[in-house]
C-alpha positions in Angstrom: 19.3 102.0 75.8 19.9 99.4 78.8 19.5 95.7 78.3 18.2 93.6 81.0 19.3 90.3 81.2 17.7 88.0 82.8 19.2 84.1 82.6 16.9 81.1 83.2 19.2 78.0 83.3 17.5 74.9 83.7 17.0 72.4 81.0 15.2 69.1 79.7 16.3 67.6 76.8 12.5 66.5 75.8 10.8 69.6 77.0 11.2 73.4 75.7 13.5 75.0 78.1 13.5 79.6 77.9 16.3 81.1 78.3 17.2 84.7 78.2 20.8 85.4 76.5 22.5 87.7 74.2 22.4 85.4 70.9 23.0 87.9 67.7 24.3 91.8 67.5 21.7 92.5 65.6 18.1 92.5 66.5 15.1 91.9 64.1 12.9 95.7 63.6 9.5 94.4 63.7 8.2 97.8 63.0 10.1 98.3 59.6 9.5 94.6 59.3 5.6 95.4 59.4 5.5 98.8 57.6 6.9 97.0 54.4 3.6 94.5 54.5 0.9 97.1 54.8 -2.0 98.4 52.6 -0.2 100.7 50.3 -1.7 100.8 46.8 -0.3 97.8 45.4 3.2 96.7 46.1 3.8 93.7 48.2 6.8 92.1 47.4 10.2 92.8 45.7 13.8 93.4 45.9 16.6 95.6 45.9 15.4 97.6 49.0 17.2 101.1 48.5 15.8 103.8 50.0 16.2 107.8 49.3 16.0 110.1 52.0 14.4 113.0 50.3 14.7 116.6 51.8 10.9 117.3 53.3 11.9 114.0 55.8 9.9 111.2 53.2 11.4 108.7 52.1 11.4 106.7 48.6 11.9 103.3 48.5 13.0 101.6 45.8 12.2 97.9 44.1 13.3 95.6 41.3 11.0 93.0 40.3 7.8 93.5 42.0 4.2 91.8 42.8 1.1 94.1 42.5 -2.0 92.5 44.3 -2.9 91.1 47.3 -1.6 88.7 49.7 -3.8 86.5 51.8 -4.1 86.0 55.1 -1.6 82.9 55.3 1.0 85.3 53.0 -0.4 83.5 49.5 -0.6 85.5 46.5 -4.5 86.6 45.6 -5.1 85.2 41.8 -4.7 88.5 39.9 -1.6 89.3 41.2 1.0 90.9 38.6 5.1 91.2 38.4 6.3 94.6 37.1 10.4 95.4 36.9 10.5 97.9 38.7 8.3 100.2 41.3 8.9 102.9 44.3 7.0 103.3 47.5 6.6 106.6 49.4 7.0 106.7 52.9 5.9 109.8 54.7 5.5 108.7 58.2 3.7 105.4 58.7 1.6 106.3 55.1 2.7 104.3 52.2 2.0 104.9 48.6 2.7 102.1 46.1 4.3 104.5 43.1 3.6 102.7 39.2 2.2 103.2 36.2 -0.6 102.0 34.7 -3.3 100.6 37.3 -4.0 98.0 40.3 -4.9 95.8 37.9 -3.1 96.4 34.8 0.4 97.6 36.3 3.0 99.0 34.2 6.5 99.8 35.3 7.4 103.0 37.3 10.6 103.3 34.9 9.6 102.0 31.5 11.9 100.6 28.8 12.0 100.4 25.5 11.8 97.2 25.1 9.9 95.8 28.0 10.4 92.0 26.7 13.8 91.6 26.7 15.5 94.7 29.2 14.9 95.0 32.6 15.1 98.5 34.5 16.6 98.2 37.6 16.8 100.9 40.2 20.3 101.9 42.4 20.5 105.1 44.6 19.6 108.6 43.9 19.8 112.7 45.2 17.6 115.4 44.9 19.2 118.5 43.4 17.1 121.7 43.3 13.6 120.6 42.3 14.7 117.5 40.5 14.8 113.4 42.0 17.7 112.1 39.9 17.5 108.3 40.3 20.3 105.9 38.5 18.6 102.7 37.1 20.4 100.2 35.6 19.7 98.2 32.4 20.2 94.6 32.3 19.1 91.7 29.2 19.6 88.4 29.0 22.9 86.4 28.0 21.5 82.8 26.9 22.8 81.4 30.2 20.3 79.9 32.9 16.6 81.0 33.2 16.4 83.4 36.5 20.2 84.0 36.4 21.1 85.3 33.1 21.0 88.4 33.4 23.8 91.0 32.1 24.0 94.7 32.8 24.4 96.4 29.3 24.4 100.4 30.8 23.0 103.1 33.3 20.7 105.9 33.1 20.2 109.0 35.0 16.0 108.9 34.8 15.2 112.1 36.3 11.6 113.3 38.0 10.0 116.9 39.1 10.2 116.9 43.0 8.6 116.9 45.1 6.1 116.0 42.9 8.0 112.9 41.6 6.8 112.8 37.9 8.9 111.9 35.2 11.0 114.0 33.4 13.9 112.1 31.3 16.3 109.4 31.4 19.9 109.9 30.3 22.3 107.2 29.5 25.7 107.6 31.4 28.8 107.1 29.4 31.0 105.8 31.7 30.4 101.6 31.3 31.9 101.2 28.2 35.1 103.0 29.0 35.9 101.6 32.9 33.4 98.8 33.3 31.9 100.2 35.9 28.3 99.7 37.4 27.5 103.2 39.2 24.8 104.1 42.0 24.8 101.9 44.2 25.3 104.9 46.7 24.7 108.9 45.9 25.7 110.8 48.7 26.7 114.6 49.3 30.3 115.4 51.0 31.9 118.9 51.3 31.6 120.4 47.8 31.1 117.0 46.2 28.9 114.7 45.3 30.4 111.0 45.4 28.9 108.3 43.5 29.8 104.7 44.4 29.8 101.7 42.0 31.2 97.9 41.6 33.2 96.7 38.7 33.8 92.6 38.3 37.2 92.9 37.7 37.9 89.7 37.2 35.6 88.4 34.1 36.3 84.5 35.2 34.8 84.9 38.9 32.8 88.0 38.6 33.5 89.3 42.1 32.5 92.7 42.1 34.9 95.2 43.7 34.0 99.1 44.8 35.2 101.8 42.8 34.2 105.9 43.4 33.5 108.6 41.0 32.4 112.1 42.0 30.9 115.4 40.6 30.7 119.1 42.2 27.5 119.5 43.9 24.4 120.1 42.4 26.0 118.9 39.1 25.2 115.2 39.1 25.0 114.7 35.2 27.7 116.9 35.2 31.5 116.5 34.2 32.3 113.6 36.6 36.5 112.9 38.3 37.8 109.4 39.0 39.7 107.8 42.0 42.6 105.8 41.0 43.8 104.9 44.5 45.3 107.9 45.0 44.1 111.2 43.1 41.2 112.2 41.1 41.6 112.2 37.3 38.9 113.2 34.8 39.2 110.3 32.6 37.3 107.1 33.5 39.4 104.8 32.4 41.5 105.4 35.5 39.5 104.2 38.1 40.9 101.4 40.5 39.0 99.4 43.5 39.0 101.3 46.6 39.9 98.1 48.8 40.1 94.3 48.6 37.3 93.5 49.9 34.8 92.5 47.5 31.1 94.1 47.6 28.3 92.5 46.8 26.0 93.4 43.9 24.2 96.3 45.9 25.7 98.2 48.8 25.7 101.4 50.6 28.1 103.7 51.8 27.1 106.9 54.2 28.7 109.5 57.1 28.2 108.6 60.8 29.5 110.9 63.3 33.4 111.4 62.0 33.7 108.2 60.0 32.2 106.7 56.5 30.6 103.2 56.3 30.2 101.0 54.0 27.4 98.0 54.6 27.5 95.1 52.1 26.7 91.0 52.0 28.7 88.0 50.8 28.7 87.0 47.7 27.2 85.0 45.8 24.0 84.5 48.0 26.2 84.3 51.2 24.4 84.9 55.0 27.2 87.3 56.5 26.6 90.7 56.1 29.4 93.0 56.8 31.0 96.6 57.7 33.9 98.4 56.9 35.3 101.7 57.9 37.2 104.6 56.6 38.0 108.4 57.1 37.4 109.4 54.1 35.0 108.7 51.1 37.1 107.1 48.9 39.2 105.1 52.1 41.1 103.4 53.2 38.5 101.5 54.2 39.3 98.8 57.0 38.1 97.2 60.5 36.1 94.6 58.3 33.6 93.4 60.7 31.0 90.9 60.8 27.4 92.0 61.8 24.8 89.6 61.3 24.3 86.0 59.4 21.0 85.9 57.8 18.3 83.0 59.2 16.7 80.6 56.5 13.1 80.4 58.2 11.9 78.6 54.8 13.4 75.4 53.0 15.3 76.6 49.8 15.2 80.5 50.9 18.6 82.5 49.7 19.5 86.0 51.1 21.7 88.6 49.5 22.5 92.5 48.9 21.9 94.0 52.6 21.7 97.9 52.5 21.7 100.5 55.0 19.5 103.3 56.2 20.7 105.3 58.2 17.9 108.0 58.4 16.5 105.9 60.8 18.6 105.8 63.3 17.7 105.3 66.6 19.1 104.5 70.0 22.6 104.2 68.4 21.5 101.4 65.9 21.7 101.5 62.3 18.9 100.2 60.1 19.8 97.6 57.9 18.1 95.4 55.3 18.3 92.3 53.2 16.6 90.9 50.3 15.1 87.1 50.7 14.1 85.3 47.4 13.4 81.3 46.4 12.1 78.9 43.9 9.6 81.5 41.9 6.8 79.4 41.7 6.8 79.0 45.9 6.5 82.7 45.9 2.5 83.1 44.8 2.4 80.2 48.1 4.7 81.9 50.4 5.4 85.7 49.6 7.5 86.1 52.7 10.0 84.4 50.4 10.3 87.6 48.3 10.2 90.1 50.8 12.8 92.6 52.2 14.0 91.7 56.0 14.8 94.3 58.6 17.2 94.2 61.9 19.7 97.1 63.7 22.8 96.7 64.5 24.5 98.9 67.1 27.0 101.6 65.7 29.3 100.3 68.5 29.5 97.2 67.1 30.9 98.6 63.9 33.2 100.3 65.2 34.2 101.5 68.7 34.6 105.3 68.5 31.2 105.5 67.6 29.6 107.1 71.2 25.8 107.0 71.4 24.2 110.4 70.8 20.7 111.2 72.3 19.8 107.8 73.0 16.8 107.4 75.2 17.1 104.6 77.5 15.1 102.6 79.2 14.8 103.2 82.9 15.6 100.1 85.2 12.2 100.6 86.4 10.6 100.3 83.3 9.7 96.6 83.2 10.1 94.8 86.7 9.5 91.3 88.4 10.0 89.5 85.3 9.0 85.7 85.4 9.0 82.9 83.2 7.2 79.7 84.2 7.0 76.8 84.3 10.8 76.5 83.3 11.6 73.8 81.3 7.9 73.6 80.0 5.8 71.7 77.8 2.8 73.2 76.2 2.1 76.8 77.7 4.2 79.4 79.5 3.4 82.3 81.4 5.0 85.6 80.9 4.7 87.5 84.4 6.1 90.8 84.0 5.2 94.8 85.6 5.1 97.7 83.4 5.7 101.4 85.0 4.2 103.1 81.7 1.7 102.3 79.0 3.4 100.2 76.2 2.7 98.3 73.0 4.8 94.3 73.8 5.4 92.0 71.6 7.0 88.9 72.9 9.8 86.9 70.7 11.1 84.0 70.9 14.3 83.0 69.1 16.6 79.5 68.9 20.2 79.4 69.5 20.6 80.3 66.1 19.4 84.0 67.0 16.4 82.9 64.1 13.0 84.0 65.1 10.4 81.3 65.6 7.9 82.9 67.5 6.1 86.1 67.8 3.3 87.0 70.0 1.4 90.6 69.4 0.2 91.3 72.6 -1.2 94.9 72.3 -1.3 98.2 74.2 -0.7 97.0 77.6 -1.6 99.6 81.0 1.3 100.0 83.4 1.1 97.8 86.2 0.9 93.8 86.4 0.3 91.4 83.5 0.6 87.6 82.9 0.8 86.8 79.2 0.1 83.0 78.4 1.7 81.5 74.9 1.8 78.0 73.4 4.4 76.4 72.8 3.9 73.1 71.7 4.8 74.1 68.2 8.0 74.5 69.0 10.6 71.4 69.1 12.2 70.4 71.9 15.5 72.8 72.9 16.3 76.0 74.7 15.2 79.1 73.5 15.4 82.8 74.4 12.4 85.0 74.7 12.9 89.0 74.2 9.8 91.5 75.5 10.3 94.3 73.0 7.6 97.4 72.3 6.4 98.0 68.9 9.0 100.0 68.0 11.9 97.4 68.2 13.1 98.6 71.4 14.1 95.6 73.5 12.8 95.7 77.2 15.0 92.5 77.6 17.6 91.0 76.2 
């Protein structure tokens, strides 16, 4: 993919001034950032974000706490609008299918517990073996402590499900908590003849800063007799297992294989905006090259981010797919439901680390998107977008501050190649500089 840049310099304090400028590494995907808001059965908003890659090329996402309704037009809650703990959506091209019990208006938990007023299912990572969807939930209660944060995780289950059906089967408690303190699943992923399963362990009980650790079974054989890294070997008792590096995780994060290496995307904690990558050679490490990829924006007042995860079967143009969870004061939600909804951007792979050389890439041809104009510049009120297409295209227009936040999108359309002027208003906007990004629908920047 080539960037164009194109640099408009001159500035009034008092009046909104466009710039064009490289402001963040990673760039906002407004088509996953869509996908998760349409019409799909009944989910609109949640968190934890994983997603499973299944082997026909759908995939499953997978939520925590989660709405089932409606949302209005200015991203209120509809009355009638219910929370379940947990549910799964099934993506199978640009179809989504809300996946719960129960119905659209009397919801019930994809995952049920036993005891649905005090436990909370909670989903991590999963695999497909054979003809069965093996998912690992997690099962957390209340400790007494503050209301919306006192929550403890007591064990894990293996909940398994026909596939490709995806109908439930059984759930089977894993053993392995009580004897390492170890949370698995945040990451499932096949390797050679193994299948390695990553999880986080608070190692310290006075800060609770969670730490990776990696078990692993043979293939195939996920409920299976599992082995444990130490640091250095594998061992089959649990109670061997050491953190795989320093660097603490946050409470969800993914590891996966790109190209020759293994990376591992996580947030910091608690409720921190940087989201970060590390790098190893191996599964289990080392891991280093710690890099910094993206600080989350606050669009809304009291707003908190946390637990980015990657997904990488989306690739595309060398950029990785990556995703963080928003959340706020609970009652704002049912007025603002973009407070509770998942967040999408790419990153380049080169920007995690260097070796990593673009494969198939399809970039855009210099000719693509000529005599590009941005006027008046400083301006106050509306601005005119003058720009030539060579080929058909669906634009958006962005505008973002200094901060790299977004605070402006305009939908243009389909657009016919040749010359169009595309007039937005800006007196919304407080006075500054700015930088505007003409992008198709697909999140492929025409400028940058």
């Amino acid at each position: 993919m080539i960037h164009k840049h194109l640099r408009l310099f001159a500035i009034l304090f008092f009046q909104v001034c466009i710039v064009s400028s490289s402001i963040a590494q990673g760039i906002p995907d407004s088509t996953f950032n869509t996908l998760l808001r349409t019409e799909n059965g009944g989910w609109v908003a949640g968190d934890a974000t994983y997603s499973l890659e299944l082997p026909d090329g759908r995939t499953l996402w997978l939520f925590g706490d989660s709405f089932i309704g409606t949302v209005n037009p200015d991203s209120s809650l509809a009355p009638g609008a219910s929370m379940i703990r947990n549910c799964a959506v099934l993506q199978s091209g640009d179809t989504m299918t809300a996946l719960y019990q129960g119905t659209f208006n009397d919801p019930i938990d994809f995952v049920e517990t036993n005891t649905p007023d005090s436990t909370w299912y909670w989903p991590e990572h999963g695999i497909v073996e054979d003809d069965t969807l093996k998912i690992v939930f997690s099962e957390f209660g209340t400790n007494g402590g503050t209301s919306g944060w006192n929550f403890e995780y007591r064990n894990a289950y293996v909940v398994s499900f026909t596939y490709p059906e995806i109908e439930f089967v059984e759930q089977i408690q894993l053993p392995y908590f009580e004897l390492n303190g170890v949370m698995y699943g945040d990451r499932i992923m096949n390797f050679d003849d193994y299948t390695y399963i990553y999880g986080r362990k608070e190692e310290n009980p006075s800060n609770n800063i969670p730490s990776v650790h990696l078990a692993r079974s043979n293939v195939g054989d996920l409920l299976g007799d599992w082995e444990f890294y130490d640091g250095n070997n594998w061992f089959a008792e649990p109670e061997v297992s050491k953190k795989l590096t320093d660097h603490p995780v946050s409470q969800q994060f993914g590891v996966f294989q790109h190209q020759d290496k293994f990376v591992m995307i996580t947030q910091e904690i608690w409720l921190g905006t940087k989201i970060y990558s590390l790098v190893a050679n191996q599964p289990e490490g080392p891991w280093s090259n710690v890099t910094v990829l993206y600080e989350t924006p606050y669009p809304f007042p009291d707003m908190l981010t946390y637990n980015a995860y990657p997904h990488p079967q989306f690739d595309e143009n060398n950029e990785l797919l990556i995703s963080y969870n928003s959340n706020g004061d609970f009652w704002q939600l049912f007025n603002n439901i973009e407070l509770y909804r998942p967040n999408f951007f790419r990153i380049p792979y080169t920007t995690i680390h260097p070796s990593f050389t673009p494969t198939n890439v399809s970039q855009i041809a210099d000719s693509d998107l000529l005599e590009l104009k941005c006027y008046p510049n400083p301006a106050h009120g509306m601005i005119t977008f003058s720009f030539t297409l060579q080929e058909n295209n669906y634009i958006d227009i962005q505008i973002h501050n200094l901060q790299g936040v977004n605070v402006m999108t305009k939908s243009v359309g389909r657009l016919t190649k040749g010359i169009h002027r595309i007039e937005v208003e800006m007196n919304e906007l407080a006075a500054g500089a700015y930088v505007y990004h003409i992008l198709d629908t697909k999140g492929v920047f025409l400028t940058n």
